[in-house]
C-alpha positions in Angstrom: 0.6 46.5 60.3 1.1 43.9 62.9 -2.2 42.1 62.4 -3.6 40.9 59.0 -6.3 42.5 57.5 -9.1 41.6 54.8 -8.7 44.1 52.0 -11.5 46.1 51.7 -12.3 45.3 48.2 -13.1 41.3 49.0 -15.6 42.5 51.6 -17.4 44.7 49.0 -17.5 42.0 46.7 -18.9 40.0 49.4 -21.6 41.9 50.1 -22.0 42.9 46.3 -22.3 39.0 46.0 -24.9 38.8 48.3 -27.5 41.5 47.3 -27.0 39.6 44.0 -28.4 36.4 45.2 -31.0 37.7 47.1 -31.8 39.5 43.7 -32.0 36.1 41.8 -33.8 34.5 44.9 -36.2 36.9 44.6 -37.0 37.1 41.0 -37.3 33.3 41.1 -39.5 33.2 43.9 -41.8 36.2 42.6 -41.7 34.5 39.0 -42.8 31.2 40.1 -45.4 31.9 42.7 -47.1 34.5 40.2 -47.1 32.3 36.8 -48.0 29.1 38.3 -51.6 29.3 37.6 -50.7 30.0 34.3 -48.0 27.1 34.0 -51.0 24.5 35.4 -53.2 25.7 32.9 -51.2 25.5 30.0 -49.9 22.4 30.7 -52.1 19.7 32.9 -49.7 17.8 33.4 -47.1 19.3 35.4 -46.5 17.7 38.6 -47.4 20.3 41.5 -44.0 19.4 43.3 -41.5 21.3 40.0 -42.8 24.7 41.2 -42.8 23.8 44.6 -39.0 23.1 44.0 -38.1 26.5 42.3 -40.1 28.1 45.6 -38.0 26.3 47.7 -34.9 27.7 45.8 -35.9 31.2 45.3 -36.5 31.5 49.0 -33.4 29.4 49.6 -30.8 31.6 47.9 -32.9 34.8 49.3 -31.7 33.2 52.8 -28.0 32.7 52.2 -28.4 36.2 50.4 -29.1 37.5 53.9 -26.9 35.5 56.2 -23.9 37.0 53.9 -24.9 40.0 54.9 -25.3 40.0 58.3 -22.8 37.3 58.4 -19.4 39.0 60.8 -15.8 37.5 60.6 -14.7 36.3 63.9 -12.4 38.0 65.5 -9.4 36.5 67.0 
């Protein structure tokens, strides 16, 4: 064992990790963009730009969800 390894176990978690934020991204994002007809209607006077900003973090954490998968140490 000349060279140092990443145990096996932190790369699981890793990707573990990551299929649970894209989980959460997703929900969020699904959540929002279905109820927001429903949110407008109940109340008038919600500014247009607080769903907008869940949107933008659903589909943010869906993102760095993905890139940790795909995402490859570098090798040296």
């Amino acid at each position: 064992m000349s060279s140092e390894e990443e145990p096996a176990g932190l790369e699981i978690g890793e990707k573990f990790f990551a299929i649970l934020i894209i989980l959460v991204g997703f929900i969020l994002f699904y959540y929002t963009y279905t109820s927001y007809s429903t949110l407008s209607s109940v109340v008038p006077s919600l500014p247009t730009i607080v769903p907008g900003l869940f949107l933008c973090a659903g589909a943010l954490f869906f993102v760095v969800g993905i890139l940790l998968i795909i995402a490859k140490e570098k090798e040296e």
